[in-house]
LOKE-260543 format. One record per atom (N, C-alpha, C): x, y, z; residue number from 1; residue in one letter; atom name. Coordinates in steps of 0.05 Angstrom, whole numbers, m for minus. Each point is the difference from the previous one (the first is absolute). Example, Ala and Ser with C-alpha at 12.3 -4.5 7.8 and 13.67 -1.06 7.14 Angstrom:
2
<site <264; m114; 156>; 1; "A"; "N"> <site <m18; 24; 0>; 1; "A"; "CA"> <site <18; 24; 0>; 1; "A"; "C"> <site <m7; 21; m14>; 2; "S"; "N"> <site <16; 24; 1>; 2; "S"; "CA"> <site <m15; 22; 14>; 2; "S"; "C"> 
//
This chain:
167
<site <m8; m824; m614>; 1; "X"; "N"> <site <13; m17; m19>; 1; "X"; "CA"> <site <23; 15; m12>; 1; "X"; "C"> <site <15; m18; m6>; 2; "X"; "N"> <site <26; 22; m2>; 2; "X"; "CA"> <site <7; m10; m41>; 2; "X"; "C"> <site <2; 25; m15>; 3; "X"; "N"> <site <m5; 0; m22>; 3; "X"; "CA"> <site <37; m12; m9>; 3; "X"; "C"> <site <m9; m26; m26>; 4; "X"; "N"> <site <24; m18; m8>; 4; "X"; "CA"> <site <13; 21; m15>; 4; "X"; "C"> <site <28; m5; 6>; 5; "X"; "N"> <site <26; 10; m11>; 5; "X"; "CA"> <site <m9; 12; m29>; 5; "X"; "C"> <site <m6; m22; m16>; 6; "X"; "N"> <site <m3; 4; m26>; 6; "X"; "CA"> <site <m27; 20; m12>; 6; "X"; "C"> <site <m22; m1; 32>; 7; "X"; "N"> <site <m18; 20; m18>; 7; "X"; "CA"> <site <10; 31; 11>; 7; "X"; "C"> <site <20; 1; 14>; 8; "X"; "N"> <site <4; 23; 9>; 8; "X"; "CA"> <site <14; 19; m21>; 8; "X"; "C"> <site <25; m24; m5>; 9; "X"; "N"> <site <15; 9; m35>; 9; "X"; "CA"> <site <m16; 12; m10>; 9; "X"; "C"> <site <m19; m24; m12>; 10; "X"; "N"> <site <m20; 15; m19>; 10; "X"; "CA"> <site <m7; 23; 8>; 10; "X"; "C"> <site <m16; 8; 21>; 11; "X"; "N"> <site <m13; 25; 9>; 11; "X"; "CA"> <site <22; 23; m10>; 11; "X"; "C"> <site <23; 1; 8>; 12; "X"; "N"> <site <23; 19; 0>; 12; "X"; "CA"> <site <m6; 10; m28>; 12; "X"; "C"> <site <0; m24; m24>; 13; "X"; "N"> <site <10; 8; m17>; 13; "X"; "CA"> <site <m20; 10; m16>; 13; "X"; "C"> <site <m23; 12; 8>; 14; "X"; "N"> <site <m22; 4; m18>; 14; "X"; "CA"> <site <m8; 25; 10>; 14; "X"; "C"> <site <m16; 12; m15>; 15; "X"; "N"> <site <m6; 33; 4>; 15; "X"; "CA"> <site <m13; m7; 30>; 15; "X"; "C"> <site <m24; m12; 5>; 16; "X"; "N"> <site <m8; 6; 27>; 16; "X"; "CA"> <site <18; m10; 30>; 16; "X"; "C"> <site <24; m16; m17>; 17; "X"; "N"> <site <17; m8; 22>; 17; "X"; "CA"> <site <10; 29; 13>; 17; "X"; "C"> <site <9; 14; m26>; 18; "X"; "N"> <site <15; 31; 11>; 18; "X"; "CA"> <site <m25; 13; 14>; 18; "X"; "C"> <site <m20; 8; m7>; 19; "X"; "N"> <site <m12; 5; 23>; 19; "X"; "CA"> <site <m6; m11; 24>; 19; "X"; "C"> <site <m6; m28; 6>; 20; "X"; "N"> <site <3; m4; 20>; 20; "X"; "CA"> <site <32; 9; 21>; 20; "X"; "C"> <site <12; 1; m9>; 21; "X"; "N"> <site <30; m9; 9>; 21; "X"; "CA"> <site <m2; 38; 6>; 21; "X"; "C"> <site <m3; 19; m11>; 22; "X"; "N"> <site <m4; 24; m6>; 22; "X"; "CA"> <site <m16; 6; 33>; 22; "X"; "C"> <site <m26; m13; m4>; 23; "X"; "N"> <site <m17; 5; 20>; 23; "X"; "CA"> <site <13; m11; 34>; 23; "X"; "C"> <site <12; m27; 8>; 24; "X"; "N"> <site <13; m9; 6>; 24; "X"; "CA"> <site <21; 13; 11>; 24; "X"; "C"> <site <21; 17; m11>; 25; "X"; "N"> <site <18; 18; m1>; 25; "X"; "CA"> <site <m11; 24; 17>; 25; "X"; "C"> <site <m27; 17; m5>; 26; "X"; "N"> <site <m7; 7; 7>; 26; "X"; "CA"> <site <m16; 5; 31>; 26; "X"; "C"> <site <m13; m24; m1>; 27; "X"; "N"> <site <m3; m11; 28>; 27; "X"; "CA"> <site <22; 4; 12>; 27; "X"; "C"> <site <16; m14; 4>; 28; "X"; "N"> <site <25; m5; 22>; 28; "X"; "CA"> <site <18; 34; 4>; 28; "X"; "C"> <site <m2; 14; m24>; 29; "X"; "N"> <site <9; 29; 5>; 29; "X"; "CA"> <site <m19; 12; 26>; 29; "X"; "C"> <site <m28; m8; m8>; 30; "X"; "N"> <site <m15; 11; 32>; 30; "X"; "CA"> <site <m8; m10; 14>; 30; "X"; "C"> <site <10; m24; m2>; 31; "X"; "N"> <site <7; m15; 31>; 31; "X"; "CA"> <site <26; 9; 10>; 31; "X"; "C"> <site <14; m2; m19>; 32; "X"; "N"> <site <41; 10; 14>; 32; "X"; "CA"> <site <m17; 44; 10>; 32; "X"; "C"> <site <m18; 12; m23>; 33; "X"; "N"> <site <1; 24; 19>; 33; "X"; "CA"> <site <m17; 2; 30>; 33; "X"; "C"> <site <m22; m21; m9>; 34; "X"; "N"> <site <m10; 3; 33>; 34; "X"; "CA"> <site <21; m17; 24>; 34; "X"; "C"> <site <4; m13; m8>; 35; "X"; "N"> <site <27; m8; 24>; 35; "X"; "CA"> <site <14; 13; 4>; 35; "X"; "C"> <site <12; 21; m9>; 36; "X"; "N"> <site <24; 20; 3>; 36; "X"; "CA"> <site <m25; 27; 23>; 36; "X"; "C"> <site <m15; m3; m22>; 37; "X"; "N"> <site <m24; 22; 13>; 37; "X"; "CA"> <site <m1; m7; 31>; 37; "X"; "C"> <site <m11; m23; 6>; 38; "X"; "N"> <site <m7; m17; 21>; 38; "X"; "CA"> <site <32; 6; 27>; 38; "X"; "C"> <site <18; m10; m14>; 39; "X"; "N"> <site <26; 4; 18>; 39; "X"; "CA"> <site <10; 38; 7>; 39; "X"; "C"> <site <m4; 8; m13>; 40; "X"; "N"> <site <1; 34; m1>; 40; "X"; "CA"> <site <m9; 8; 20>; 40; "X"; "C"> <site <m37; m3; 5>; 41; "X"; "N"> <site <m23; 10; 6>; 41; "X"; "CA"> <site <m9; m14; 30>; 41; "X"; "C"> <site <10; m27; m1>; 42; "X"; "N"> <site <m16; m9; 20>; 42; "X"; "CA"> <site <12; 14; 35>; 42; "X"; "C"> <site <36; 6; 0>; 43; "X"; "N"> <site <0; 10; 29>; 43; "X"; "CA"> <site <m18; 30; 2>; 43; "X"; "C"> <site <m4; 10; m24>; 44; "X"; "N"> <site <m10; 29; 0>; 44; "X"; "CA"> <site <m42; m7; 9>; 44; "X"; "C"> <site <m5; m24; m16>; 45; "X"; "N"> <site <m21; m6; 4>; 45; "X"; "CA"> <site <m9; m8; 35>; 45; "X"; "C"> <site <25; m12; 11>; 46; "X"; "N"> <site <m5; m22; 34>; 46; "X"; "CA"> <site <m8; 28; 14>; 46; "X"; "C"> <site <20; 27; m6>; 47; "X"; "N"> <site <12; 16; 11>; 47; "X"; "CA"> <site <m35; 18; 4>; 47; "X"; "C"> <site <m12; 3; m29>; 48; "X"; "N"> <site <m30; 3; 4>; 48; "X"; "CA"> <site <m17; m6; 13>; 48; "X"; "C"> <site <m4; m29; 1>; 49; "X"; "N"> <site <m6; m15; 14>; 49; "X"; "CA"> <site <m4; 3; 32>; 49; "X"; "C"> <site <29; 4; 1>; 50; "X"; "N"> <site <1; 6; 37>; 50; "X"; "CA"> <site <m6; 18; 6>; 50; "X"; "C"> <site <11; 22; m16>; 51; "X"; "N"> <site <m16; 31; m4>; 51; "X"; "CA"> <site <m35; 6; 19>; 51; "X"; "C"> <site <m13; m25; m22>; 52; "X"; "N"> <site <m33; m8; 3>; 52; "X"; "CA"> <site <1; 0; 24>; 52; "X"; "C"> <site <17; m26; 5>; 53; "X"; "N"> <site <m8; m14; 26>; 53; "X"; "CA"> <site <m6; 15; 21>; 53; "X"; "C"> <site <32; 9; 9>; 54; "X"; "N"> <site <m2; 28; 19>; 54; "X"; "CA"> <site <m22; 27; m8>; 54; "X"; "C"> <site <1; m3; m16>; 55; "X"; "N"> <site <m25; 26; m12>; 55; "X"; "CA"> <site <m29; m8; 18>; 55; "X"; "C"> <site <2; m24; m5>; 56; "X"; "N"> <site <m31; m11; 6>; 56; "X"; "CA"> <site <m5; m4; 31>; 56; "X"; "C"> <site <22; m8; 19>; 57; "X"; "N"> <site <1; m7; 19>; 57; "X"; "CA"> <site <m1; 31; 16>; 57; "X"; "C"> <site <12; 19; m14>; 58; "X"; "N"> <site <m2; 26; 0>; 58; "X"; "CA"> <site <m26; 19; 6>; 58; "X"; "C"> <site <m11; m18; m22>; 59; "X"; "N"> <site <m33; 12; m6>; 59; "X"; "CA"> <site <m15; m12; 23>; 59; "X"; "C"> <site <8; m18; 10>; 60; "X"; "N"> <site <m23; m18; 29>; 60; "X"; "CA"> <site <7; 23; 19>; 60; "X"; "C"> <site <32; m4; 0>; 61; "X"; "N"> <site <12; 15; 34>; 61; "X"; "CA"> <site <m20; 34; m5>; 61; "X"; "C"> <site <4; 8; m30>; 62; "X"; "N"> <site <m13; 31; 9>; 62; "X"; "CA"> <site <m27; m7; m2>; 62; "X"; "C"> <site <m19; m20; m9>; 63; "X"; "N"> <site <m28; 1; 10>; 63; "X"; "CA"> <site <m1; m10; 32>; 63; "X"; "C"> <site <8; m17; 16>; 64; "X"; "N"> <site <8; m6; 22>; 64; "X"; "CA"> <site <9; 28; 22>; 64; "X"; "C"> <site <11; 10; m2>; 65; "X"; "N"> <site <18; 15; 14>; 65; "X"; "CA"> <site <m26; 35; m6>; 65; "X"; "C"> <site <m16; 0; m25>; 66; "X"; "N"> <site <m13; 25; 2>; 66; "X"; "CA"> <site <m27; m3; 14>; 66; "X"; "C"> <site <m11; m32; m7>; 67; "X"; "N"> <site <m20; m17; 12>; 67; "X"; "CA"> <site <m1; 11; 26>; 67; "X"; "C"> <site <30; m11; 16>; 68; "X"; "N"> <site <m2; 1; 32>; 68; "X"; "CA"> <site <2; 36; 3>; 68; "X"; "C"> <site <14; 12; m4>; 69; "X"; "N"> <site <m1; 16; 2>; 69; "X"; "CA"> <site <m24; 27; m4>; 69; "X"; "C"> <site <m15; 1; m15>; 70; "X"; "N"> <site <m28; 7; m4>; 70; "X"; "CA"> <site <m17; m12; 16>; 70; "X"; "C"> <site <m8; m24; m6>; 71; "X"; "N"> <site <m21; m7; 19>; 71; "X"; "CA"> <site <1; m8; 24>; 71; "X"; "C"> <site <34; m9; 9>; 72; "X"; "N"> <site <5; 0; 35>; 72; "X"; "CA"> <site <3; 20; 12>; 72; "X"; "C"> <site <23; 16; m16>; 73; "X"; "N"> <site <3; 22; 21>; 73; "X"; "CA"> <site <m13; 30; m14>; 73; "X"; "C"> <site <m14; m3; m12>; 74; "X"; "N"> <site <m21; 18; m8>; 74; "X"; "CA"> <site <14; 20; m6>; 74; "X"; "C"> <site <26; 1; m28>; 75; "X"; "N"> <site <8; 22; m5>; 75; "X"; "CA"> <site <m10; 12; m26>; 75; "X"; "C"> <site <m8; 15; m8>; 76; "X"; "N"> <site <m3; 8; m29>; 76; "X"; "CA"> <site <8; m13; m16>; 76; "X"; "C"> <site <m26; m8; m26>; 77; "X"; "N"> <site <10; m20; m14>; 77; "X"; "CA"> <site <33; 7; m28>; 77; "X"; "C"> <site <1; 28; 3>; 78; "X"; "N"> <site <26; 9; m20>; 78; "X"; "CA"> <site <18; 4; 21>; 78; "X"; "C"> <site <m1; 8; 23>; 79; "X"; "N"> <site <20; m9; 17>; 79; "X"; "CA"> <site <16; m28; m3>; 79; "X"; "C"> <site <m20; m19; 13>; 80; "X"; "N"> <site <m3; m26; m2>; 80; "X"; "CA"> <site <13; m11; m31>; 80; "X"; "C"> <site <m2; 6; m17>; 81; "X"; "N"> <site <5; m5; m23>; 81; "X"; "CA"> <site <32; 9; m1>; 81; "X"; "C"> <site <2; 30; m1>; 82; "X"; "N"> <site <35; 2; 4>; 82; "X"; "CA"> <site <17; m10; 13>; 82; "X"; "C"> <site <m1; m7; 24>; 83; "X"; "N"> <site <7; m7; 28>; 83; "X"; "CA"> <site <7; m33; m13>; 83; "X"; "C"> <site <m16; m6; m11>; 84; "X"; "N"> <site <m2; m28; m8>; 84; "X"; "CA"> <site <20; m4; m28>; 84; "X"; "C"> <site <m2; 27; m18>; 85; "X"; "N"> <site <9; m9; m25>; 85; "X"; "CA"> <site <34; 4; 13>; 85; "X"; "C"> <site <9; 19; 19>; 86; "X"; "N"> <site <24; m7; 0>; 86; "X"; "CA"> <site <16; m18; 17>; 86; "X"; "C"> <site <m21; m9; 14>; 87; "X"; "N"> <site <14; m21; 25>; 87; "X"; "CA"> <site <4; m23; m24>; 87; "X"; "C"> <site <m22; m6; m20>; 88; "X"; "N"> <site <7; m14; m18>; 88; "X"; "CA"> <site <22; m3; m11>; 88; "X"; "C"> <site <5; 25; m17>; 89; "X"; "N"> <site <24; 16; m16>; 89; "X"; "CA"> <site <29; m11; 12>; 89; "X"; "C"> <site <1; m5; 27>; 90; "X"; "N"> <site <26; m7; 6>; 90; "X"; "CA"> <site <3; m22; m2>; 90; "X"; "C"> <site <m21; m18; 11>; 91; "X"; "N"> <site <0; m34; m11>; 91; "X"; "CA"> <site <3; m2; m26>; 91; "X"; "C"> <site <m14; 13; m11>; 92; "X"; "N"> <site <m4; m16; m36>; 92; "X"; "CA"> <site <37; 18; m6>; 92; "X"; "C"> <site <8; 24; 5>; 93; "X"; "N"> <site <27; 1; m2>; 93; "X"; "CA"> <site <12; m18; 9>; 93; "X"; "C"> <site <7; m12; 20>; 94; "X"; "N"> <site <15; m5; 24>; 94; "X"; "CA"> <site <4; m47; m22>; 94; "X"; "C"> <site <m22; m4; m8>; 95; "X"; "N"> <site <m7; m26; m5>; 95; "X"; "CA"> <site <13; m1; m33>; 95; "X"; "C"> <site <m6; 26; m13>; 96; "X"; "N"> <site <11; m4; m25>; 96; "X"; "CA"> <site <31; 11; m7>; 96; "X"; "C"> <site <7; 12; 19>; 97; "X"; "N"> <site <36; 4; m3>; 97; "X"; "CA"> <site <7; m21; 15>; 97; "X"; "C"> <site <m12; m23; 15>; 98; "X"; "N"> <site <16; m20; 9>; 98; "X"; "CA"> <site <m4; m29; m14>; 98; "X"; "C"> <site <m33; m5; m9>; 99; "X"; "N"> <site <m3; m11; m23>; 99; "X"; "CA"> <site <m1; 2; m27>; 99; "X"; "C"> <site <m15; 11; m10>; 100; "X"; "N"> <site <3; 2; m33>; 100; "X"; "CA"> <site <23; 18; m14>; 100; "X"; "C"> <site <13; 20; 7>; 101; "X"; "N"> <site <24; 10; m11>; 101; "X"; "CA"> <site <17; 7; 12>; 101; "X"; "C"> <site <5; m15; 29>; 102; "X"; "N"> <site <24; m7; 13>; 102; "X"; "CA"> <site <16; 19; 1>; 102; "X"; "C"> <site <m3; 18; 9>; 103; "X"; "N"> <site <19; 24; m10>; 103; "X"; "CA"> <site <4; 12; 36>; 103; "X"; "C"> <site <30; m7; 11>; 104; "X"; "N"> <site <10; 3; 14>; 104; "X"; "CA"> <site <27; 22; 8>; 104; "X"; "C"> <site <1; 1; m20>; 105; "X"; "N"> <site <25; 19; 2>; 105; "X"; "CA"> <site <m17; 39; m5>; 105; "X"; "C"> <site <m13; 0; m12>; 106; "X"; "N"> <site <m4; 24; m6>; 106; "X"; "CA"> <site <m5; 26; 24>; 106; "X"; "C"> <site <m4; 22; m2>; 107; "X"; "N"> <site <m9; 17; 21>; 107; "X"; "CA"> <site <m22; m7; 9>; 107; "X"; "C"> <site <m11; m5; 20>; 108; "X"; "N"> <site <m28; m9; 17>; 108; "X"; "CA"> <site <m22; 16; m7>; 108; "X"; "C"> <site <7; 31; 18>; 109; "X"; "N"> <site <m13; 12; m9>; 109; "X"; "CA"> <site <m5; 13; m22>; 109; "X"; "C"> <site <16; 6; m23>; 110; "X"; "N"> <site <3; 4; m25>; 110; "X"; "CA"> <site <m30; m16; m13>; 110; "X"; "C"> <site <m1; m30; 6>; 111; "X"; "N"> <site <m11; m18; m14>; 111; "X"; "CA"> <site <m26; m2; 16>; 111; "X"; "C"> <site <0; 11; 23>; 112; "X"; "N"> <site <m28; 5; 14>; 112; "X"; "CA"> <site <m20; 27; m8>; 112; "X"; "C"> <site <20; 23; m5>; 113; "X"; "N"> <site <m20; 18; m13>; 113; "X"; "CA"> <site <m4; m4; m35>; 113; "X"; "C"> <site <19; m19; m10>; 114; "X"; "N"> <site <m5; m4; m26>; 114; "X"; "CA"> <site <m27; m20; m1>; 114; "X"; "C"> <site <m2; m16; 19>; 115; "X"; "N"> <site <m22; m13; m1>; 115; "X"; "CA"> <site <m25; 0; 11>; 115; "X"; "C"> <site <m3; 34; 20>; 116; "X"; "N"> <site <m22; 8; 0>; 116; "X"; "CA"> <site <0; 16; m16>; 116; "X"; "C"> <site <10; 12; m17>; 117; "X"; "N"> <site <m7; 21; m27>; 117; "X"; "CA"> <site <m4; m24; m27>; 117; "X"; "C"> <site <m1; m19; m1>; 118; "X"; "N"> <site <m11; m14; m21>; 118; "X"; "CA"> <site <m26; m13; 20>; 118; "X"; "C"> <site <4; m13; 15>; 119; "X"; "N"> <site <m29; m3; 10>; 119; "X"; "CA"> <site <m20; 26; 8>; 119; "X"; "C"> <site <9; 19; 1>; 120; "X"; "N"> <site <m29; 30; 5>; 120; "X"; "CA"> <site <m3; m4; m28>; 120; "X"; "C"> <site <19; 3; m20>; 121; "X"; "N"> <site <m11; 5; m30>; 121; "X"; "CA"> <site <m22; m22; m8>; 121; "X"; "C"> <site <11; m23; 1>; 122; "X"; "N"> <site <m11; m39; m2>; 122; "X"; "CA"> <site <m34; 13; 8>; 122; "X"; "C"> <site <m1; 15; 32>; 123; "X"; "N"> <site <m22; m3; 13>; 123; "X"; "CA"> <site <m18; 28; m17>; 123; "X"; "C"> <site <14; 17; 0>; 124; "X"; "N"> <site <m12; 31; m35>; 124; "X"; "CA"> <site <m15; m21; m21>; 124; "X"; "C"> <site <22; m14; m11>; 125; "X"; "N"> <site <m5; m13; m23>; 125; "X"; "CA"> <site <m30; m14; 3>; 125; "X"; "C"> <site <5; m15; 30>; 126; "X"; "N"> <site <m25; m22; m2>; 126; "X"; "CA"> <site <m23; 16; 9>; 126; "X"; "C"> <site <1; 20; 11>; 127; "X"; "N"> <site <m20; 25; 8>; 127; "X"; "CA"> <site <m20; 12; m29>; 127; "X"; "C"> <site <19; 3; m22>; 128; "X"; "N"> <site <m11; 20; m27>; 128; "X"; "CA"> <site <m1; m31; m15>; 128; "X"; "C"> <site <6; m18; 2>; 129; "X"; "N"> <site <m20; m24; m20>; 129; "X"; "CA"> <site <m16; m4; 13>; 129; "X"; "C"> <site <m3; m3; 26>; 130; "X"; "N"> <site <m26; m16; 12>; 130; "X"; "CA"> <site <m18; 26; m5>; 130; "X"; "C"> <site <0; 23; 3>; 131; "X"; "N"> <site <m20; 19; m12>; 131; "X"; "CA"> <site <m6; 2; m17>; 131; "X"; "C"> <site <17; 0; m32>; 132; "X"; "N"> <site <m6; m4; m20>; 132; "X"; "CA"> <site <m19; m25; m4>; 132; "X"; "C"> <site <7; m29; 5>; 133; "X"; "N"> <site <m25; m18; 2>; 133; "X"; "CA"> <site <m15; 4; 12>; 133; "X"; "C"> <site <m3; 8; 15>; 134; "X"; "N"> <site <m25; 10; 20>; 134; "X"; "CA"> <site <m20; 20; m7>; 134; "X"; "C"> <site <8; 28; m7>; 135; "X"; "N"> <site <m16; 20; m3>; 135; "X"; "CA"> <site <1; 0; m25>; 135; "X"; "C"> <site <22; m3; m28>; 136; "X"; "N"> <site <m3; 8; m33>; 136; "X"; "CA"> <site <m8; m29; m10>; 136; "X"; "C"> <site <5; m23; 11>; 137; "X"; "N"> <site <m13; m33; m14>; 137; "X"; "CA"> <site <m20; m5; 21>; 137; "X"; "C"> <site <m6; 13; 16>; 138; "X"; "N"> <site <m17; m12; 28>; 138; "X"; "CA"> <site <m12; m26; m5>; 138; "X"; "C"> <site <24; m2; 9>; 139; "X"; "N"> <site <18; m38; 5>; 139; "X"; "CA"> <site <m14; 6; 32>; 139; "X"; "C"> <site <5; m31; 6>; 140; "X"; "N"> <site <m4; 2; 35>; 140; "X"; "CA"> <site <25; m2; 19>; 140; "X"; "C"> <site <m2; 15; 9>; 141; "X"; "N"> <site <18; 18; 23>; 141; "X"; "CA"> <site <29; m23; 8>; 141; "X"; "C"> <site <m14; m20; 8>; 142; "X"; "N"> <site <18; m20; 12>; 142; "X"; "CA"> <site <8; m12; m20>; 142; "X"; "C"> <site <m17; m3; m31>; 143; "X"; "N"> <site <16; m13; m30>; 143; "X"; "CA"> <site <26; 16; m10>; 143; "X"; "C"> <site <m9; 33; 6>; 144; "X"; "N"> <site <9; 22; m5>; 144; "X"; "CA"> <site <40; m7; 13>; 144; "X"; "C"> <site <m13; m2; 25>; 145; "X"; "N"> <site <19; m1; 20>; 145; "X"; "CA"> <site <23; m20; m5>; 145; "X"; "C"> <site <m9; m25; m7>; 146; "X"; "N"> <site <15; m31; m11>; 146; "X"; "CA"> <site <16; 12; m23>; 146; "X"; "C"> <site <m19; 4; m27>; 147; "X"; "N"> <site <23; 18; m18>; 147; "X"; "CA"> <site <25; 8; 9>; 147; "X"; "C"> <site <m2; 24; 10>; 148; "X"; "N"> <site <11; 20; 15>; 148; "X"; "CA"> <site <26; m15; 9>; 148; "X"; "C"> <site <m5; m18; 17>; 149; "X"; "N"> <site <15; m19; 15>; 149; "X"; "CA"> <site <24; m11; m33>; 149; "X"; "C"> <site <m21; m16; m5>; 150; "X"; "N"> <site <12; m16; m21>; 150; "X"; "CA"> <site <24; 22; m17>; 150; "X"; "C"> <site <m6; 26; m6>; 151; "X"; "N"> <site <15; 11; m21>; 151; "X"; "CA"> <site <15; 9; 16>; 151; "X"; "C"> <site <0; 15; 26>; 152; "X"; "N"> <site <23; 8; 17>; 152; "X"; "CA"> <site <19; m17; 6>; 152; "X"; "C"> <site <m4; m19; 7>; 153; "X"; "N"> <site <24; m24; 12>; 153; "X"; "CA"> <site <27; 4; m19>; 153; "X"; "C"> <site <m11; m3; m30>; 154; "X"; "N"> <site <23; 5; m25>; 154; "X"; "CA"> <site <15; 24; 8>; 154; "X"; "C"> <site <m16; 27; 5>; 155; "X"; "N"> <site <19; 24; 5>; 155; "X"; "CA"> <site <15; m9; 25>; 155; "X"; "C"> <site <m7; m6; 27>; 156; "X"; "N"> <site <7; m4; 18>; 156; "X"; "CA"> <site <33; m22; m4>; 156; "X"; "C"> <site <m8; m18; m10>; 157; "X"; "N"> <site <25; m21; m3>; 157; "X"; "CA"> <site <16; 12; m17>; 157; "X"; "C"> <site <m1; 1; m21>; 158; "X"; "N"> <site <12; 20; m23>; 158; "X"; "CA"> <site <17; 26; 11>; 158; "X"; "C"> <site <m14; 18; 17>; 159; "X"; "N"> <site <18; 19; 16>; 159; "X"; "CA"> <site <15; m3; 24>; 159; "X"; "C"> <site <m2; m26; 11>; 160; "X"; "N"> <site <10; m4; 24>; 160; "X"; "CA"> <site <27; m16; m5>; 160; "X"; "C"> <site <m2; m13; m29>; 161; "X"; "N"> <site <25; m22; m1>; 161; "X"; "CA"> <site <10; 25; m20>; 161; "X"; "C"> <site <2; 21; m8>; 162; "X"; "N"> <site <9; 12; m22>; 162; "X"; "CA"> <site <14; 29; 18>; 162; "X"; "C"> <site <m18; 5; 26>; 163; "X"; "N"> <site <13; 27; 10>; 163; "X"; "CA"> <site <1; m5; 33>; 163; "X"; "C"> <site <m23; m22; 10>; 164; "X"; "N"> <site <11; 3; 26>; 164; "X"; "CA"> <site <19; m23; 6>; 164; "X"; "C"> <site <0; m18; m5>; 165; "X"; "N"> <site <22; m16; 5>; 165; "X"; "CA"> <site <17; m8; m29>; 165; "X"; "C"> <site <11; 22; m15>; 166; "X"; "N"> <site <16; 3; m27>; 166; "X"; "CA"> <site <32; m22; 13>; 166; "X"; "C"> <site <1; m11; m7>; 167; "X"; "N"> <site <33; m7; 2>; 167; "X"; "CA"> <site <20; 10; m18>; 167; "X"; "C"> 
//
């Protein structure tokens, strides 16, 4: 119902009119800041996003790829595991300088050892939390592990749009 002309006057002109009108005023300041927020944040947000995506699709190819590798061709499972984390490393490179930060012009290889020196660190990082939950909260190993995941991704995106693909 939409309030008559004349009780609105009224409202204005009385102490709780100014507060309302006050409060009112208020509102729409953080609606106008989350909209500005919202337009700022969101290519930085898609940009995360795809980050995930490839991250995740990342995470199948190296369980996939250490899977076959260990149990088909019967190599050592840390073999198997390296062999795997960098055949990865060039896809999950190779997918995020052509999708998520588009970054074509730069030195190749410049941006290929910048992005296995943030991913060895990413993989340090997720190595000394998943231990920490594991052996000082003895958390469970694979809860331990998810953490781990979850708080690295931030370093990982954060250093990759900031030093390996810097424009």
């Amino acid at each position: 119902m939409a309030m008559p002309v004349a009780a609105f006057v009224a409202l204005a002109q009385n102490k709780n009119g100014l507060i309302f009108f006050q409060q009112l005023n208020f509102i729409f300041a953080v609606l106008y800041f989350l909209e500005t927020m919202i337009h700022r944040f969101l290519p930085l947000f898609k940009k995360f996003m795809l980050f995930g995506i490839i991250g995740f699709i990342s995470m199948i190819l190296d369980f996939g790829i250490t899977y076959l590798l260990k149990e088909k061709l019967k190599l050592n499972k840390y073999v198997a595991n390296s062999l795997s984390f960098l055949a990865v490393g060039f896809i999950n490179f190779s997918l995020n300088r052509t999708f998520t930060f588009t970054d074509h012009n730069a030195d190749y290889n410049m941006q290929l050892i910048r992005f296995f020196a943030v991913s060895s660190t990413g993989l340090a990082l997720n190595n000394l939390i998943t231990y920490f939950f594991t052996e000082k909260r003895k958390y469970n190993f694979y809860f331990s592990k998810l953490l781990a995941t979850f708080i690295v991704i931030f370093w990982n995106f954060t250093m990759n749009k900031m030093f390996t693909f810097k424009k």
